[in-house]
N, C-alpha and C positions, 0 to 999 in steps of 0.2 A: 480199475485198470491193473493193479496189484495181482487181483487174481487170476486176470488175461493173461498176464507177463508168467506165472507162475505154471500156468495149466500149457504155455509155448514150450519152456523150458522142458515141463514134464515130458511132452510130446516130441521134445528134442529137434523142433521146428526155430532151426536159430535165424535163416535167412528171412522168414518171416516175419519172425521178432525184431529184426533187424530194419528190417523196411517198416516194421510200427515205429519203431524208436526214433527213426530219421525223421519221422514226422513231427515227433514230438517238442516239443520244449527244454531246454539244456534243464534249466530249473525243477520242469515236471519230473523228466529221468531221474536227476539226483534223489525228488524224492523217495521214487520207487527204490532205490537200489537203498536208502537207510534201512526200508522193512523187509530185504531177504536179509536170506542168512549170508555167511562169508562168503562160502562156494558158490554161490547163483549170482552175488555181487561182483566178484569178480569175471565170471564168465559172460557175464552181461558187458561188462564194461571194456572188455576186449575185441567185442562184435562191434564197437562202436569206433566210428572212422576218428584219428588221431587230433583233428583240430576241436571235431566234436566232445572228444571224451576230456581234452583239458579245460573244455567251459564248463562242461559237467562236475569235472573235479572241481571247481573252482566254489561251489557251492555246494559239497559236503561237507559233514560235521569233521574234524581233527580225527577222531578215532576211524572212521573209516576210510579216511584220506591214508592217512597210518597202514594202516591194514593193506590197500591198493598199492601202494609205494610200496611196502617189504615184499608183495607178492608178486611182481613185475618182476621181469629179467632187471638186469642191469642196463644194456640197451632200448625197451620199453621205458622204460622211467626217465632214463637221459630224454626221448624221444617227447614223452608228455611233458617234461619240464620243457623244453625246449618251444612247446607250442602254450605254455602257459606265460600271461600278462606279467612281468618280474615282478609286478606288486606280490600279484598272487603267490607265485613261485619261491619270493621272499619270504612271505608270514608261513609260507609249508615249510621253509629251511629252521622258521626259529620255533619251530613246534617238534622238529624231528631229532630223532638222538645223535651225538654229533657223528658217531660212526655209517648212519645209513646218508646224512651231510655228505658229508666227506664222498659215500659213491654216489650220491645223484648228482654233484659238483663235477665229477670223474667225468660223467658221461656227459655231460649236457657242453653243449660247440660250445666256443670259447667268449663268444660276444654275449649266449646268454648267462655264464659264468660269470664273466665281470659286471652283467648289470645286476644280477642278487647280488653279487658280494658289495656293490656301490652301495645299493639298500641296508644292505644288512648293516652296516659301519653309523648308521644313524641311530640317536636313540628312542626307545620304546615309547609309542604315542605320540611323537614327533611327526609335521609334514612331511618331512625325508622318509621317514620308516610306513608310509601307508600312500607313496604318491610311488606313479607307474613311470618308466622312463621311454613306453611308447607311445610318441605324439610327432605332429608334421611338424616342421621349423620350412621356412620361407626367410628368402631374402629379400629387402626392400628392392632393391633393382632389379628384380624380376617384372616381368611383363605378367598380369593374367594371365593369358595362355599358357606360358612357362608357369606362372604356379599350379594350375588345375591339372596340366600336365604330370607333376610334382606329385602332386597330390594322388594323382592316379599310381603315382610308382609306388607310393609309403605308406598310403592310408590303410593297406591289406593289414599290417603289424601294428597298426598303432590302435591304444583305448577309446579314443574320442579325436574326432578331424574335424567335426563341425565349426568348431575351432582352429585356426593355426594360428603360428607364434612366428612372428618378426624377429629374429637374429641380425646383430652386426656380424662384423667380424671373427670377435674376439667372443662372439657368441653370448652377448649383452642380448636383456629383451628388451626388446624399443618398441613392440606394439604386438595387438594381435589382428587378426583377422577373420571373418568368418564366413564360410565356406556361400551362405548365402549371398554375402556382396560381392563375394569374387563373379558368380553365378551372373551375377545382374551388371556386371560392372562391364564396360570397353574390353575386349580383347584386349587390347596396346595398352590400356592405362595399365603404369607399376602399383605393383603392392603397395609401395610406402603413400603412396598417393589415396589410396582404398583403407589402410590400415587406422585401428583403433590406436592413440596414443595415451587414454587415461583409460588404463586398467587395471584389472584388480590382479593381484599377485599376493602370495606369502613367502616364509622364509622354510629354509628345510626345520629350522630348531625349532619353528612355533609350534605349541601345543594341539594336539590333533582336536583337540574341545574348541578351542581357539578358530581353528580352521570351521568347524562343522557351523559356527556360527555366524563365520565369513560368508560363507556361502546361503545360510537362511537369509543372513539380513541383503545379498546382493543378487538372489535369487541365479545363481549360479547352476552349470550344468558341470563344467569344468573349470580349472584353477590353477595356473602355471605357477611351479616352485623353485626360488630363485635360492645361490648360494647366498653367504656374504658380498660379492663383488658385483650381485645380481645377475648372473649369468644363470640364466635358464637348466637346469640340471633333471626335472619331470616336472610331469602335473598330477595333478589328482584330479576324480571323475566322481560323479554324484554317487555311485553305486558302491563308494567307500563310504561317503559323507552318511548314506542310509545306514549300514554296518556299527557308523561309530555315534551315532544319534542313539541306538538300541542298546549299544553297548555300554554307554555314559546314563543312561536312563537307567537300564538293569543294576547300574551300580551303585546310583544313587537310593535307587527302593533297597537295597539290599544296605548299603549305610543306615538308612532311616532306619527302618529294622532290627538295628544292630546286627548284622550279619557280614561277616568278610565278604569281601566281593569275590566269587567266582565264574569265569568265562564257562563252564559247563552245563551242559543242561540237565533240568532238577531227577531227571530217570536214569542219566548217567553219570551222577554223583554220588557213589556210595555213600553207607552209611558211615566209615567211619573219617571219612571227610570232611563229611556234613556236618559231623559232629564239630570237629576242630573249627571248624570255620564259625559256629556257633557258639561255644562254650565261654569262649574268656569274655565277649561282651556282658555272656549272661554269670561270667562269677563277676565282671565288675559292676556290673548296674547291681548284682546281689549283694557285693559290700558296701555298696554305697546305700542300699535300702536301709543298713543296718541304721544310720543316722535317724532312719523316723522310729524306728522300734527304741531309740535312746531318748528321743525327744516324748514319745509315748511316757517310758519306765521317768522320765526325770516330775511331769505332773499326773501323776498317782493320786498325788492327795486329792486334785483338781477333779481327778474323774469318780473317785470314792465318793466326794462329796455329791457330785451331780452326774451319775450315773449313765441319766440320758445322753450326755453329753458322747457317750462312745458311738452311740446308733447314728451321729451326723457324720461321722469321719471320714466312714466310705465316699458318700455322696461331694462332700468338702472334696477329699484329692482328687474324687473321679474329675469333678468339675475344675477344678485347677489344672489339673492334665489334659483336657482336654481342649482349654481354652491357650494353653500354652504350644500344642501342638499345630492349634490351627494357625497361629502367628508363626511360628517357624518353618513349615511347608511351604507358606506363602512368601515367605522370604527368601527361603532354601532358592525355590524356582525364582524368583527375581534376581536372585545373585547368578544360578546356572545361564541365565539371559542375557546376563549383562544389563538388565532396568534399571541393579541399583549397586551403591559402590560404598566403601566406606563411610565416603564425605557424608553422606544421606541417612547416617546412623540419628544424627538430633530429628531431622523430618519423620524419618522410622518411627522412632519411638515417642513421638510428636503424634500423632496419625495412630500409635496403638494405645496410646494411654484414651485418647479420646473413643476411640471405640470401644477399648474395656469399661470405662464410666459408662457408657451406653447398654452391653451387655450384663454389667456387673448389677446395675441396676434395676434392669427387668430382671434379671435372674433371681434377685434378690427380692426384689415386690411380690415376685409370683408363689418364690421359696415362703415369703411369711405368711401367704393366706393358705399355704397348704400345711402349716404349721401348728397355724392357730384352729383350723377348722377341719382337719382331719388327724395331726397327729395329737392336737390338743395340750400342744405344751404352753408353758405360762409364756407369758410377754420378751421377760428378760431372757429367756433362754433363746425366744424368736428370735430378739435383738441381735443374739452375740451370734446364732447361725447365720443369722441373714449379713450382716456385717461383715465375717469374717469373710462368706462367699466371696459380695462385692470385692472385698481386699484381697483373697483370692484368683480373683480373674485379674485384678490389674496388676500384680505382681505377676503371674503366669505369662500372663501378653507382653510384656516387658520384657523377659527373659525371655520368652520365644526368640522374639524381635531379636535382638541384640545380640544373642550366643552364635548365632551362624556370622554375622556378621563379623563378629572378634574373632571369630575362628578363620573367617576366611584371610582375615586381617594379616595374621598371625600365622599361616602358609597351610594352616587344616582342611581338608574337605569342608563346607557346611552341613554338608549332608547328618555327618557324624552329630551335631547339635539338632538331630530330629526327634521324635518323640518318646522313645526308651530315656535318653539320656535327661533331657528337659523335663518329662514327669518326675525321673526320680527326685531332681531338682525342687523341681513346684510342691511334690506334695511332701518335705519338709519343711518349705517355708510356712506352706497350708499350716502346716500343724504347729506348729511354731507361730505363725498369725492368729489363730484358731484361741490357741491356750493364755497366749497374753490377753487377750480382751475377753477372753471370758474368768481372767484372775480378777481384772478391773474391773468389770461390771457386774458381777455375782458376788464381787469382795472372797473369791476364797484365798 
């Protein structure tokens, strides 16, 4: 399709392109217009009718939303903000520099002004900061008819109507309603008579992680957002909840990793971003390495004596690292879900001590017949590899276990206690387990 759009342009056939474009999908469009250049991006996106082109924006990347916004009159931009959801509208205001702010605020009417600035005043990742303030409200003494009426007047502006919200007075949410029972229900019967009274709701301060999980476990489409006094203030809509599911996931692989978290995509993040964003993880996990290079230098005499003893070492941390990462993952994700909570730290590590005796042991049985019958070392050397593994995987599993938990305990990501951090961990203890039992049992 890219090269259709491209071969219209050339041909300077815009009404054309025009009538393919109407056809198309807001989503599909955005994609085309990431892979022209600037000039064909913007000329594309000006042949497109004004409600269309703010759903369109609404699903580009920042830099060329950026780009579109500085390159619009003043007038055009008030005009696409003005037909943009204030969620949306909002997260383009805290991405843009304050002075181009400041004129798309200028231009845009005054009711969609105040409802960015409502947004903007909450904090970052918060339900206030990613919920939309277009949605139907209904009065309980309403008749059906009068609400579907209603609804026919406000649904055109609003993000989600499948739902509407029960207001009092004072603009309290006392129920909601959905667009199918009204549909089914008596002309004459009232709202409050049809309305849902146990429903699910959050606060604007809840954590946006918080909410997306609301919504998994209550299988939500939409989600009314109440102040302190519970007065209904917006909602949020699935199509955020998808955004911040990706966004908290991309973060969390990017913690495990040891890598700062960044919102940008891996082609338009330079190099020397990429760098800062990677480097301090990797000088602290490097001075933290330093401890096994110390515990190496401190038994010298140990490895002088039995030489062989150096050719197990790799294999020892690999496997302790490895056994320590897979208890941390699994825990990482059980905490990001909510499975598991503090209290559950003795069943945790109740539940990995016993799977590591389990692993540690086949690991270990298999490690000694490959010992004696291919590397062909003596017995006691078996002993202390094969030993130290075992002791190795149950110390690794334990620390898995456990460090995300304390961390989370303690107000840290868990993420941060994933496998960079916990290896370096494990494979000092490794070696440090390794060297005492083979001081004991070869007497050196």
């Amino acid at each position: 399709m890219i090269e259709r759009v491209k071969e219209l342009i050339e041909n300077k056939s815009f009404m054309e392109l025009r009538g393919e474009l109407l056809e198309m999908n807001a989503a599909d469009i955005a994609a085309i217009l990431e892979d022209l250049s600037n000039a064909e991006t913007i000329r594309i996106f000006r042949l497109l009718p004004k409600d269309l082109a703010a759903e369109v924006f609404s699903y580009l990347s920042i830099e060329v939303e950026q780009f579109i916004i500085t390159s619009l009159t003043a007038k055009e931009a008030g005009l696409l903000i003005d037909n943009m959801f204030a969620d949306d509208a909002a997260d383009l205001m805290d991405e843009m520099p304050a002075n181009v702010v400041t004129r798309l605020l200028a231009h845009a009417d005054p009711e969609t002004r105040r409802d960015i600035n409502h947004l903007l005043q909450y904090p970052e990742d918060s339900a206030g900061s990613i919920m939309t303030v277009e949605y139907v409200s209904l009065k309980e003494g309403l008749t059906v008819s009068q609400a579907i009426d209603r609804i026919r007047k406000d649904a055109g502006d609003s993000a989600d109507f499948n739902v509407c919200y029960v207001l009092d007075v004072r603009r309290k949410l006392i129920g909601t309603v959905e667009l199918r029972d009204l549909i089914l229900a008596n002309p004459d019967t009232l709202v409050g008579d049809v309305m849902n009274e146990n429903f699910i709701f959050v606060h604007t301060h809840d954590d946006q992680e918080e909410v997306a999980q609301a919504f998994q476990k209550y299988d939500c489409t939409a989600m009314p957002v109440v102040d302190r006094d519970n007065r209904l203030v917006g909602i949020i809509t699935i199509d955020d909840i998808v955004d911040i599911i990706e966004q908290e996931a991309t973060e969390d692989i990017e913690m495990m990793a040891a890598i700062t978290p960044t919102d940008k995509p891996y082609m338009k993040t330079g190099v020397f971003e990429t760098w800062k964003k990677r480097v301090p993880w990797l000088l602290l996990l490097m001075i933290s390495a330093t401890f096994t290079g110390q515990i190496i230098q401190h038994y010298e005499d140990a490895l002088g004596a039995y030489i062989v003893l150096t050719s197990f070492i790799p294999m020892l941390m690999d496997t302790g690292g490895n056994a320590g990462s897979q208890a941390s993952v699994t825990i990482i994700r059980g905490l990001s879900l909510n499975e598991l909570e503090f209290s559950d730290i003795w069943a945790i590590m109740w539940k990995e001590f016993r799977v590591s005796i389990c692993c540690g042991i086949t690991l270990a049985a298999a490690n000694f017949i490959k010992l004696l019958l291919v590397d062909r070392v003596s017995i006691m050397i078996a002993a202390v590899v094969c030993i130290t593994l075992a002791s190795a995987v149950i110390v690794a599993k334990l620390v898995g276990c456990t460090l995300p938990v304390l961390a989370k305990k303690i107000g840290f990501d868990p993420a941060v206690m994933a496998s960079p951090f916990i290896t370096t961990i494990v494979d000092a203890l490794s070696l440090m387990i390794y060297f005492t039992i083979a001081t004991h049992l070869l007497g050196i």
